[in-house]
C-alpha positions in Angstrom: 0.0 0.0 0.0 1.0 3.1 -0.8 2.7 5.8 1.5 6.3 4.7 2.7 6.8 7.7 5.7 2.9 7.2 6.7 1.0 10.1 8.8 -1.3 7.6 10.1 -0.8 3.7 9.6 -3.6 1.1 10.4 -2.6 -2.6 10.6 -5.2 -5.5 10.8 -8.0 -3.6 12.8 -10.7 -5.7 14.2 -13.2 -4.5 15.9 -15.6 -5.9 17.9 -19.5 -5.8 19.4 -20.4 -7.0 22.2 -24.0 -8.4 22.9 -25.5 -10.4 25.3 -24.2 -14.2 25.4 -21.5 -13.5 22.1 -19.3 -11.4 20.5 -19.5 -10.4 16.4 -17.0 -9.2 14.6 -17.7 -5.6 12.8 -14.6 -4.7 11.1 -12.1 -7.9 10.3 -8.5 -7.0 9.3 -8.7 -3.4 7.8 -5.3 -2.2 7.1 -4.3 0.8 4.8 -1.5 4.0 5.3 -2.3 7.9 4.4 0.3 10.2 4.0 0.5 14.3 4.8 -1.8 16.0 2.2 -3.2 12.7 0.5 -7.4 12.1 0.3 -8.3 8.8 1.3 -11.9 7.8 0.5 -13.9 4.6 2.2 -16.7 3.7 0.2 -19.2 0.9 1.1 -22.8 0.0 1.8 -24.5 0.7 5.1 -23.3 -1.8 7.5 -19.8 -2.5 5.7 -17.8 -1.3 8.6 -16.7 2.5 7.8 -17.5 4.1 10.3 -16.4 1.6 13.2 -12.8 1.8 11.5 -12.7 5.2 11.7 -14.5 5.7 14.9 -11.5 3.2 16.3 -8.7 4.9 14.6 -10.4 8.1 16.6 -10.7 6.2 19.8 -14.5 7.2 19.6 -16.1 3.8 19.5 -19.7 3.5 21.5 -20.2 1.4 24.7 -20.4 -2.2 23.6 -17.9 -1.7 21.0 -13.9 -2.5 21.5 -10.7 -2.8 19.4 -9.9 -6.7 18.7 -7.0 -6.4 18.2 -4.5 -4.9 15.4 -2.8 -1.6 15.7 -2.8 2.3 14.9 -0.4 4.1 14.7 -0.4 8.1 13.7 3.1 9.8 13.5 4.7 6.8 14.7 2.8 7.0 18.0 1.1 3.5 19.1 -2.6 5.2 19.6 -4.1 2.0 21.3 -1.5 2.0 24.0 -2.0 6.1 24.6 -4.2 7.3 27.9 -7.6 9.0 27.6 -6.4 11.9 28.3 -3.2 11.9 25.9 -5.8 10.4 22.9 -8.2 13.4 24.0 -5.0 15.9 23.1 -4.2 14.2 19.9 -7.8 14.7 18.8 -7.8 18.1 19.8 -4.8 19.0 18.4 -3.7 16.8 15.6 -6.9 14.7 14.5 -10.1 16.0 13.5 -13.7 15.0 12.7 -16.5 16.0 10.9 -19.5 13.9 11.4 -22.3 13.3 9.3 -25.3 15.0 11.0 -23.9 18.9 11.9 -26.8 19.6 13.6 -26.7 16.7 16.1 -22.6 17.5 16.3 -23.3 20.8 17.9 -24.6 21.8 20.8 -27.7 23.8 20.5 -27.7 26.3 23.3 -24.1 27.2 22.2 -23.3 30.1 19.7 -21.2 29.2 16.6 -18.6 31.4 17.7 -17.9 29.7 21.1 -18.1 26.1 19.4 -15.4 27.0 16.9 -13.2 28.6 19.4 -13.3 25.6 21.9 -10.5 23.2 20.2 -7.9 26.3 20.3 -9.0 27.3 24.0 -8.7 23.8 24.9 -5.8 22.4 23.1 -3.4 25.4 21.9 -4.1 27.3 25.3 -4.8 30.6 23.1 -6.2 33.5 24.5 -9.4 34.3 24.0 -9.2 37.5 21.7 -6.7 35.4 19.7 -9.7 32.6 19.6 -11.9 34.9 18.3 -10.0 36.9 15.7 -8.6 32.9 14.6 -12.6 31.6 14.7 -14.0 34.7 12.6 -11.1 33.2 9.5 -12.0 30.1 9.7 -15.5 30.8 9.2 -14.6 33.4 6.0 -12.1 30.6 4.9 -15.2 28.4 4.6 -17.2 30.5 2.7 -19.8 31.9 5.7 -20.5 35.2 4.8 -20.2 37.9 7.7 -18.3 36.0 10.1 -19.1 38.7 12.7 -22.7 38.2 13.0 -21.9 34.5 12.4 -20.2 33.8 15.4 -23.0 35.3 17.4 -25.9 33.0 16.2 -27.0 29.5 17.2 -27.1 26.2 15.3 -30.7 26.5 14.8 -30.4 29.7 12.7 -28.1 27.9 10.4 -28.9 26.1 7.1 -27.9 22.7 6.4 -24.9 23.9 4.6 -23.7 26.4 6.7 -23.6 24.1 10.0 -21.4 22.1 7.8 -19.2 24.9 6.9 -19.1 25.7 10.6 -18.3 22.3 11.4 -15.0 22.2 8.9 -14.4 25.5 10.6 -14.1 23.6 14.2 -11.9 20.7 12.6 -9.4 23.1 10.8 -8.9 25.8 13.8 -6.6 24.1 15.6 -4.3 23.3 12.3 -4.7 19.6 12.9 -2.4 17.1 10.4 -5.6 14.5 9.5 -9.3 15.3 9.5 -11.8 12.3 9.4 -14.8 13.0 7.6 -18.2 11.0 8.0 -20.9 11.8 4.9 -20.1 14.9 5.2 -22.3 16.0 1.9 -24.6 12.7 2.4 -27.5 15.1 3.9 -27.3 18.3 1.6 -28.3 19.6 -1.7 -26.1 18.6 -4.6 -25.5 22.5 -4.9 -24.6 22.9 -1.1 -22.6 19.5 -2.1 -20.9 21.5 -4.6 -19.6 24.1 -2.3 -18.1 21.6 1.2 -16.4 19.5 -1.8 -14.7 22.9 -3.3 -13.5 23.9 0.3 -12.3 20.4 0.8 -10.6 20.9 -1.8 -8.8 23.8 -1.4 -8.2 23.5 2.2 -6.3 20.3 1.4 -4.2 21.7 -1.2 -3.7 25.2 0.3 -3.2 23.8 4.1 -2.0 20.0 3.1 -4.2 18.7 5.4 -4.9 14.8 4.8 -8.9 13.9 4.7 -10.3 10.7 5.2 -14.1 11.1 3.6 -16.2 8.2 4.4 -19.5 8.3 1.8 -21.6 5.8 -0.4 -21.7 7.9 -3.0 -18.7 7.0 -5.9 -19.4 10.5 -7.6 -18.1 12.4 -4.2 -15.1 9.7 -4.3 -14.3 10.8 -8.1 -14.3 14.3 -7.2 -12.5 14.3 -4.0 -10.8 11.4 -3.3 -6.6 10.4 -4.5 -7.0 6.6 -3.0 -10.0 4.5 -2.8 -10.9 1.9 -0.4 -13.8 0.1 -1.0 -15.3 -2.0 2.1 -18.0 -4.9 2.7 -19.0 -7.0 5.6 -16.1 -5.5 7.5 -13.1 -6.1 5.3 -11.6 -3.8 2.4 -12.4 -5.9 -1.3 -10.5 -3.2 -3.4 -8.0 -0.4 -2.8 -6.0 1.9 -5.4 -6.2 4.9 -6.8 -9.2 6.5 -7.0 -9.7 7.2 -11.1 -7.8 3.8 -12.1 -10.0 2.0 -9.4 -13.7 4.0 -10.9 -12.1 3.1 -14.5 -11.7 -0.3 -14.0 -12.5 -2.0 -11.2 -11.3 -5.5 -10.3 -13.5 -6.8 -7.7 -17.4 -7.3 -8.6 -18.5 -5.2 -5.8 -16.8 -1.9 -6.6 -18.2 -3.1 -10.6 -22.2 -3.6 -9.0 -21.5 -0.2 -7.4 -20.8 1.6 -10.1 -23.3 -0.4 -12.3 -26.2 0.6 -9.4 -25.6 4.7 -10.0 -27.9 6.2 -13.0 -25.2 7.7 -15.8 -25.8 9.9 -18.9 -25.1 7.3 -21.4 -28.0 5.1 -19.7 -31.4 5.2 -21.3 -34.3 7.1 -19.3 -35.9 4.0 -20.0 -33.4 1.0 -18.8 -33.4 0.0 -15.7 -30.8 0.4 -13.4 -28.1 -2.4 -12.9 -29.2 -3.0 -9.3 -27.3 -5.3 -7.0 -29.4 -8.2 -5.8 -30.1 -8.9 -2.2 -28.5 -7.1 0.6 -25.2 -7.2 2.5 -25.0 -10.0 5.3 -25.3 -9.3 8.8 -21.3 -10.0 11.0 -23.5 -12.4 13.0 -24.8 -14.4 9.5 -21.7 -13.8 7.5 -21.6 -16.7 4.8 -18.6 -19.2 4.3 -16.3 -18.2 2.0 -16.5 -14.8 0.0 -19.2 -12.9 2.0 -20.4 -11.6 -1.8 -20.9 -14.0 -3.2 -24.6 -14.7 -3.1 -25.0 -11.9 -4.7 -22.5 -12.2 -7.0 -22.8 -13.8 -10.5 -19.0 -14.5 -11.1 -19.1 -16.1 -8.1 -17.5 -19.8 -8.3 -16.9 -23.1 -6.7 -14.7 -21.7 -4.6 -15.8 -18.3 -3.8 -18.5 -20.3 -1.9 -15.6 -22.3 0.5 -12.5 -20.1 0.6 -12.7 -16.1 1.4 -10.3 -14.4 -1.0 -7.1 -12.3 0.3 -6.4 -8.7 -0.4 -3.9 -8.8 -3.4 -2.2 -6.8 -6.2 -4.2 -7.0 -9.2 -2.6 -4.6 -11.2 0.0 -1.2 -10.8 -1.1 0.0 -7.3 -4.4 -1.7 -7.2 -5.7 -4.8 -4.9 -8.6 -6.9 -4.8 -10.0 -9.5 -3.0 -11.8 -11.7 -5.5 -10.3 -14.9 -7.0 -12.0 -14.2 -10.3 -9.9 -10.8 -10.8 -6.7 -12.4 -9.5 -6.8 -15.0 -12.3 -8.0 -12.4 -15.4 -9.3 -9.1 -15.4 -13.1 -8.0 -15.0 -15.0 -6.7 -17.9 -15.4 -2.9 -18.3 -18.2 -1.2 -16.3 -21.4 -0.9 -18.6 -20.0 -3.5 -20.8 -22.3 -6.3 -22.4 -21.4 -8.8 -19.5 -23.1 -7.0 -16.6 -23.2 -8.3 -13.2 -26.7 -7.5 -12.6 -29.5 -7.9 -15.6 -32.8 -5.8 -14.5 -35.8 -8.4 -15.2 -37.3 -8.3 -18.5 -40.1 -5.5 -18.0 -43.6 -5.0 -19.3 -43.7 -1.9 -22.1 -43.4 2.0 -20.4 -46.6 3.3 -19.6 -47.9 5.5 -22.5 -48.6 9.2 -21.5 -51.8 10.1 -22.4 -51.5 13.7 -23.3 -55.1 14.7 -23.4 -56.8 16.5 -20.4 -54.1 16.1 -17.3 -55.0 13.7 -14.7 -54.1 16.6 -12.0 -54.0 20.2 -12.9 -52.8 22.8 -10.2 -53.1 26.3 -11.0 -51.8 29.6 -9.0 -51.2 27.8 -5.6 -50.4 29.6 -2.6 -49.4 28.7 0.9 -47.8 30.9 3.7 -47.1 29.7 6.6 -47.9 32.3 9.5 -45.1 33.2 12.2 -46.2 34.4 15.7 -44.4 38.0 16.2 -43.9 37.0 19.9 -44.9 40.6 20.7 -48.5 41.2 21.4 -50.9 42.9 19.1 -47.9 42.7 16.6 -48.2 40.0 13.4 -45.5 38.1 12.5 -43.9 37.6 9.1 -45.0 34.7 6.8 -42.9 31.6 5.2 -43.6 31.7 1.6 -43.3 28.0 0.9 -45.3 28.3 -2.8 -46.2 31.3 -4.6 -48.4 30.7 -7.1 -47.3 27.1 -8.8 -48.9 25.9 -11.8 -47.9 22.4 -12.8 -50.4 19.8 -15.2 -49.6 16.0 -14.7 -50.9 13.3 -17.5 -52.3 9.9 -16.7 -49.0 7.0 -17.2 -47.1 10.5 -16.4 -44.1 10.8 -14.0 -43.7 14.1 -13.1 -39.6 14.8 -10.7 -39.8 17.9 -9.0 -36.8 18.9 -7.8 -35.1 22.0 -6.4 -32.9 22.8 -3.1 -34.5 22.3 0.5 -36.7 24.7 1.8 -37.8 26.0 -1.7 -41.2 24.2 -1.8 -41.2 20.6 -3.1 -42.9 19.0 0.4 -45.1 21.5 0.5 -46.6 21.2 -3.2 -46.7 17.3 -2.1 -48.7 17.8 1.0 -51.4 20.2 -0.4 -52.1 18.0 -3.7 -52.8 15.5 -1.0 -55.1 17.8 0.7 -52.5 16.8 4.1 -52.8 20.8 4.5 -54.5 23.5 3.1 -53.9 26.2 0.4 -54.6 29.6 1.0 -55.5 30.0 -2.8 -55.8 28.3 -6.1 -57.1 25.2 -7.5 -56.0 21.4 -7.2 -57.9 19.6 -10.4 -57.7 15.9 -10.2 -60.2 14.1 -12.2 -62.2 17.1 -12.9 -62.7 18.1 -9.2 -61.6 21.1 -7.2 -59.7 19.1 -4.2 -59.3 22.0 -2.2 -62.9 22.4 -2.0 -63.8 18.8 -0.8 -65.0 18.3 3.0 -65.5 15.4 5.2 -66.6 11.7 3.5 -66.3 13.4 -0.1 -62.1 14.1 0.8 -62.0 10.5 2.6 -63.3 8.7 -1.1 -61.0 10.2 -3.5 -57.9 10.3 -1.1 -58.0 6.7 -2.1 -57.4 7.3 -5.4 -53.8 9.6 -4.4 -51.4 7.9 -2.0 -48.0 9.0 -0.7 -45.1 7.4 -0.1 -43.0 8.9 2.6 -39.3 10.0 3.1 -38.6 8.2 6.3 -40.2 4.8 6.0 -39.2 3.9 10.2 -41.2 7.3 11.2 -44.6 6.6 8.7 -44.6 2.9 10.1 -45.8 2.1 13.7 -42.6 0.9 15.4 -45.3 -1.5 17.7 -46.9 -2.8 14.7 -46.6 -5.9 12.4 -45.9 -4.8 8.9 -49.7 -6.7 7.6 -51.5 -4.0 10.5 -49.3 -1.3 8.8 -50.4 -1.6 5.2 -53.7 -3.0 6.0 -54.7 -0.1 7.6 -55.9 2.4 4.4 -58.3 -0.4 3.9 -59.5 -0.3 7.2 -60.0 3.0 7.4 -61.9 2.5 4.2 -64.0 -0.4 5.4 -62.9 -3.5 4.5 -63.2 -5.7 6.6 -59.8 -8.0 8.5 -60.7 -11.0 6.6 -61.0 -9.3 3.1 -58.0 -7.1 3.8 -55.3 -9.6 4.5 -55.2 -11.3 1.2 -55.0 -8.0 -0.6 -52.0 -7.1 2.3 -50.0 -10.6 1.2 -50.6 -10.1 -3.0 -48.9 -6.2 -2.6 -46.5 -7.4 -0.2 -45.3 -9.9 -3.1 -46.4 -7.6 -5.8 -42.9 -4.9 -4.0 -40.5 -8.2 -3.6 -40.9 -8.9 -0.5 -43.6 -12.0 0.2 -46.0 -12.4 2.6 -43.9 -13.8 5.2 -42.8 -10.5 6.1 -46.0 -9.2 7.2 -45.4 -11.1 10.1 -41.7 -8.9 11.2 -41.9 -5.8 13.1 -40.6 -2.1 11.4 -36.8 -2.7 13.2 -36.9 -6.4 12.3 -36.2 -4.9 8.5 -33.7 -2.6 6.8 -33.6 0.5 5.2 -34.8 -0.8 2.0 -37.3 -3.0 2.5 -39.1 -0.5 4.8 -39.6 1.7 1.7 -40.4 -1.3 0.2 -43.7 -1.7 2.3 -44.5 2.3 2.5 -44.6 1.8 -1.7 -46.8 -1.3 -0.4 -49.2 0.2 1.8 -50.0 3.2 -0.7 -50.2 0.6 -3.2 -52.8 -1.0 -1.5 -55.8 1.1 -2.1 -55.2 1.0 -5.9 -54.3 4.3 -6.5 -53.9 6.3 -9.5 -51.5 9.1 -8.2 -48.8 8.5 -6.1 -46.8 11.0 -4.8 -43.4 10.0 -3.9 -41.7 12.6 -1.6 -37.8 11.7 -1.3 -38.5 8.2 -0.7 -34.8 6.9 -1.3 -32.7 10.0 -0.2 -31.2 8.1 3.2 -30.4 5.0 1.0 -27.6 3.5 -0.1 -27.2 4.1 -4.0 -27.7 0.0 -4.4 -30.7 -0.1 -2.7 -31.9 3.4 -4.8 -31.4 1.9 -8.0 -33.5 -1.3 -6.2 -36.1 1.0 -5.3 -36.2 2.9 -8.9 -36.8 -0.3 -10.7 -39.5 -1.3 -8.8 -41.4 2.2 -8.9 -40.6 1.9 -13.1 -41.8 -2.4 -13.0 -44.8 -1.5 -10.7 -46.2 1.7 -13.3 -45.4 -0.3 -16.2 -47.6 -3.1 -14.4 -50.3 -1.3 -12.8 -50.4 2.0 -15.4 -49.6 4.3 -12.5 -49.0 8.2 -12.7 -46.4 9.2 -10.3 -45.0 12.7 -8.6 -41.3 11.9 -7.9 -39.8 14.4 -5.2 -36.0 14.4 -5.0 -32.9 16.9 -5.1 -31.0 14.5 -7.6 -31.6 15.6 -10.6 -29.7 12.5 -11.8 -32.1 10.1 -10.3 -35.4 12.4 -11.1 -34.2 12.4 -15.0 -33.8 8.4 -15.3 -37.2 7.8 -13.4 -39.2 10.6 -14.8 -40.6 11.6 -18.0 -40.8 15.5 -17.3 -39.4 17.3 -14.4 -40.3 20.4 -12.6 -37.3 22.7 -11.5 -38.8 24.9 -8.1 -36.4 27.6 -6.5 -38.4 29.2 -3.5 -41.8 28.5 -3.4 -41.7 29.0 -7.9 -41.2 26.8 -10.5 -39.1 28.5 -12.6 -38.3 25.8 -15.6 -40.3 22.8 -16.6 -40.3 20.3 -19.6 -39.6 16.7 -21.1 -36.9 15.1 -18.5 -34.3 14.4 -21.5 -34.1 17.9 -22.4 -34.8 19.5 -19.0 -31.6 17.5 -18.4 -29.0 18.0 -21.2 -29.9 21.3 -22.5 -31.5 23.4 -19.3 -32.6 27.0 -20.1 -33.0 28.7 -15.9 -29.5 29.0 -14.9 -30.7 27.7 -11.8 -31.6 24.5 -13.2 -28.0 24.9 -15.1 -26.7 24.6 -11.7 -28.2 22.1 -10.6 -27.3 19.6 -13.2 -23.7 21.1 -13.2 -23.5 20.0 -9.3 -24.5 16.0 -9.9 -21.1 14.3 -9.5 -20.8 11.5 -12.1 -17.7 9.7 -13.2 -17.3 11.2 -16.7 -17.3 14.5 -17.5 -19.1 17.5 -16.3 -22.6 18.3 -18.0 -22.5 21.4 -20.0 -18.9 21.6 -20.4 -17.9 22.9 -16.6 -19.4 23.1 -13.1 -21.4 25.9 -11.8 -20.9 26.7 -8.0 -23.6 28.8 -6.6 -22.1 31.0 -4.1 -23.8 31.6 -0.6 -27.0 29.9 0.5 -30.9 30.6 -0.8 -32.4 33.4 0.3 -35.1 33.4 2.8 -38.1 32.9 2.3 -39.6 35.0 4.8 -38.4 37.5 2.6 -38.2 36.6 -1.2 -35.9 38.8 -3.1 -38.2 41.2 -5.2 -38.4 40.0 -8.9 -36.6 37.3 -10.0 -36.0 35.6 -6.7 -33.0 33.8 -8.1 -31.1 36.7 -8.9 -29.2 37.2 -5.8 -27.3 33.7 -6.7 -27.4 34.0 -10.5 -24.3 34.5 -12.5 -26.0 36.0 -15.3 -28.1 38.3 -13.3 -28.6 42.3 -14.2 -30.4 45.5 -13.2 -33.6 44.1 -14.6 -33.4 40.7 -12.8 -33.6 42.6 -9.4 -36.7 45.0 -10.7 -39.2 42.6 -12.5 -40.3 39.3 -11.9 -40.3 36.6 -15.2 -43.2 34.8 -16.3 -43.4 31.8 -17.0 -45.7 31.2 -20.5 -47.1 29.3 -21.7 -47.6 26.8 -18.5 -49.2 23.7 -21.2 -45.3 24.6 -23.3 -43.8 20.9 -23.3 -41.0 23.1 -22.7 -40.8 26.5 -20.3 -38.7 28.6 -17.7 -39.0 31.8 -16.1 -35.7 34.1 -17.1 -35.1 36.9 -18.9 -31.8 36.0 -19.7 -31.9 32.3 -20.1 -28.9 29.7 -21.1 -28.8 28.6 -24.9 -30.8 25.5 -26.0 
């Protein structure tokens, strides 16, 4: 491995988990070096053992959890023999983290400023004027603006991406050697993305600062990372450099991986390579290669003997005896790993008079002043949307948070209610409907939920969960449980599972029964409102077939809700760009896609990392973070982030006409088609 004078060296790391009665092994013989200024990326499934290794090197592990055995050593110094108190100096000082979740990593009745002065008050005994003046360039080094009034605000009055910039700014104040970083993007907009991965970036080849980025997501590895290490079921399979690894990748893992992610060349209507089955469990690990039952190279003796790590070509390793005895075929060649079941043919769009037509919607959302006989200000989460969706349609909307998606989702399904304009769906007003009338037709539009664990009643078997719409509709038990086992099978799961409880199931096949229990009315509309954004990209691509097999099947129209403009332009056959409570560009996904006309929807599809090229020729990086929308920027509310922004951007707001265009945007300067 690479790195002869190493900054930090890991040798045969095991960890281990303690339960009740036994002992499982979480992370089995990880080894790997990283030398000053070099990007190490970890890339794996959920489960595969990232964390825990990095957590160890850290000495960070939860109760329950302890070191096996192996060693770590960082600047020669043996960190498993060191003290608590001498490991709680070398974090402070020389190794950092950033963890995945920024607002769970600080401490909400603490300003910023005090937080990002802590590791240089604890650790490099500064004073605190020097903390302060050292804390407010941090924060300007990491792109927040006005690092005065910054430092005096709370977590809480941050945005996603500014608690993460505040969080880089805590790592980097004390000028530490290594910092370790969990997902940091997995949580954030793909333009927020964008902007950590450019000060990564530049803080590691301005400060030579070495970063190990932990993420599931190969496009963040292609962009950031120098050296790849790929992980599953506790072990690294494949480790080299990063763009000779993505090119060619010798073990069928890293291959499925790459297979799983939706890519330019791909055809909006193929399905996604998806990787069968999911990983194993350290308790259940099978004999021989743990990948191999899902593995169709696998062979005689993948199933008895578990491969070793070794070289497989100029810097690169595997752990796969089919890649040590000839090389694997290219990614996206004619022998793939993972053939998508034959289908049924796409659902034909019937482009007569639209299933659901929404016209002029508008909903505030009313803030108490906290001053009596005072009114508050008002959230303007849409602002006069107008959208048409055709039967067999499926309709992405996408757009950053906070700039109205949810909001659109939850008032189509009459969840709240509008303060003005119409909701059409099959010829009747739905904002008008009361009582029993509301009750009927809800049962013709259905959503599927974000967080599957939160929708589904953690003291409830999974048949109660998705028999209750019919319930609630009156049918009766007997009737309902037959129609619970046929959609349970009908989403590739079986009936048997009705029986488990919501934690007896992973990620996956949760979503799996939220798309079951909206299924189970027999809807036509289902509005799906970022139903695989916490999943690992080889259980999305899982989840995107079967929403693309169960409309061919059942000749659904769907409402697709997601920030990945990636994933919304292989699912979907238009998509809807929103920016603050407007739609400001909609039209056929294809050319929505490869030749976008708003700028903001330029930057968007700029920001998806992918392994080729950059779409459009270059990437756009939007500076700073939306504007509020308690108070909208007056016309074009993108203008304050726009590149190609002038005087007449800020005075008058553009129209978007016609709405019926298969193709329109609101600009008055838009890009060329």
């Amino acid at each position: 491995m690479p790195a002869s004078n190493p900054l930090l060296e890991v040798q045969d790391l095991h960890v281990t988990i303690d339960s009740v009665g036994s002992a499982r092994e979480a992370v089995r013989g990880v080894s790997f070096r990283i030398a000053a200024g070099e990007v190490l990326g970890i890339v794996g499934e959920s489960g595969s053992g990232k964390t825990l290794t990095v957590s160890a090197i850290a000495g960070l592990l939860p109760p329950g959890v302890r070191v096996g055995g192996g060693s770590v050593h960082f600047r020669g110094e043996d960190l498993r023999a060191a003290s608590r108190h001498r490991l709680s100096e070398i974090r402070g000082r020389e190794i950092a983290m950033v963890f995945q979740d920024s607002l769970t990593s600080l401490n909400p009745v603490m300003r910023i400023g005090v937080q990002v002065q802590e590791p240089l008050l604890l650790h490099r005994m500064a004073r605190s004027g020097e903390a302060r003046i050292a804390a407010k360039e941090r924060l300007h080094s990491v792109g927040i603006p006005d690092p005065d009034r910054a430092m005096s605000r709370y977590p809480h009055e941050f945005s996603g991406g500014m608690r993460q910039r505040a969080m880089i700014a805590t790592a980097l104040i004390a000028s530490p050697a290594l910092i370790i970083a969990d997902e940091p993007t997995t949580a954030l907009d793909v333009t927020v993305q964008a902007q950590i991965l450019d000060i990564c970036k530049r803080l590691n080849r301005e400060l030579d600062v070495a970063l190990i980025v932990i993420s599931h997501d190969l496009g963040v590895m292609s962009e950031l990372a120098t050296t790849l290490a790929v992980m599953y079921a506790g072990r690294i399979v494949e480790f080299g450099p990063t763009q000779q690894l993505l090119a060619m990748p010798q073990n069928p893992y890293t291959k499925a991986l790459l297979e799983s992610m939706p890519r330019a060349s791909l055809a909006r209507t193929d399905d996604l390579k998806a990787i069968l089955g999911e990983p194993p469990s350290p308790e259940a690990l099978p004999p021989g290669c743990p990948f191999h039952p899902r593995c169709p190279l696998a062979e005689e003796r993948c199933r008895l003997e578990e491969p070793p790590l070794l070289t497989v070509a100029a810097g690169s390793e595997s752990a796969c005896w089919v890649a040590q005895r000839q090389p694997l075929p290219p990614v996206g060649s004619d022998v793939a790993l993972h053939r998508a079941p034959e289908g049924l043919a796409a659902p034909r769009v019937d482009l007569g008079e639209p299933l659901l037509r929404v016209r002029e919607l508008v909903k505030h959302f009313q803030i108490p002043s906290g001053t009596p006989f005072r009114r508050g200000g008002a959230v303007h989460a849409l602002d006069g949307v107008s959208l048409d969706v055709h039967p067999g349609e499926t309709l992405g909307i996408v757009g950053e948070s906070g700039c109205g998606k949810s909001t659109l989702a939850r008032c189509i399904l009459r969840l709240i209610n509008v303060d003005s304009g119409s909701i059409i769906f099959r010829a009747r007003d739905v904002t008008t409907l009361r009582g029993e009338e509301l009750r009927l037709l809800r049962r013709h539009m259905q959503p599927v939920f974000q967080d599957p664990y939160a929708s589904l009643n953690p003291s409830a078997r999974i048949e109660d969960a998705v028999a209750e719409p019919l319930l609630a509709h009156g049918v009766p038990k007997r009737e309902a449980l037959p129609r619970v086992a046929e959609v349970l099978e009908l989403v590739g799961l079986g009936a048997r599972y009705g029986r488990r409880f919501p934690h007896q199931m992973s990620g996956g096949q949760r979503q799996r029964v939220g798309i079951a229990r909206a299924l189970v009315l027999e809807p036509e509309l289902i509005v799906a409102d970022e139903p695989i954004s916490s999943l690992d990209v080889s259980v999305q691509a899982q989840i995107i077939n079967l929403l693309r097999d169960l409309q061919r099947r059942l000749d659904l129209t769907l409402i697709f809700i997601s920030h990945d403009v990636r994933l919304v332009r292989h699912l979907s056959t238009s998509i809807a760009v929103m920016f603050l409570g407007k739609v400001v560009e909609h039209g056929p996904s294809d050319e929505v896609y490869s030749r976008p006309r708003h700028p903001y929807t330029g930057a968007l599809v700029s920001a998806v990392l992918s392994l080729g090229p950059v779409a459009n020729g270059g990437r756009i990086i939007l500076s700073g973070d939306p504007p509020s929308p308690l108070r909208p920027p007056s016309g074009c509310r993108f203008h304050t982030r726009c590149p190609r922004a002038q005087e007449l951007c800020a005075e008058v707001e553009p129209s978007r006409e016609p709405v019926g265009a298969s193709h329109n945007w609101a600009c008055h300067f838009p890009l060329e088609g």
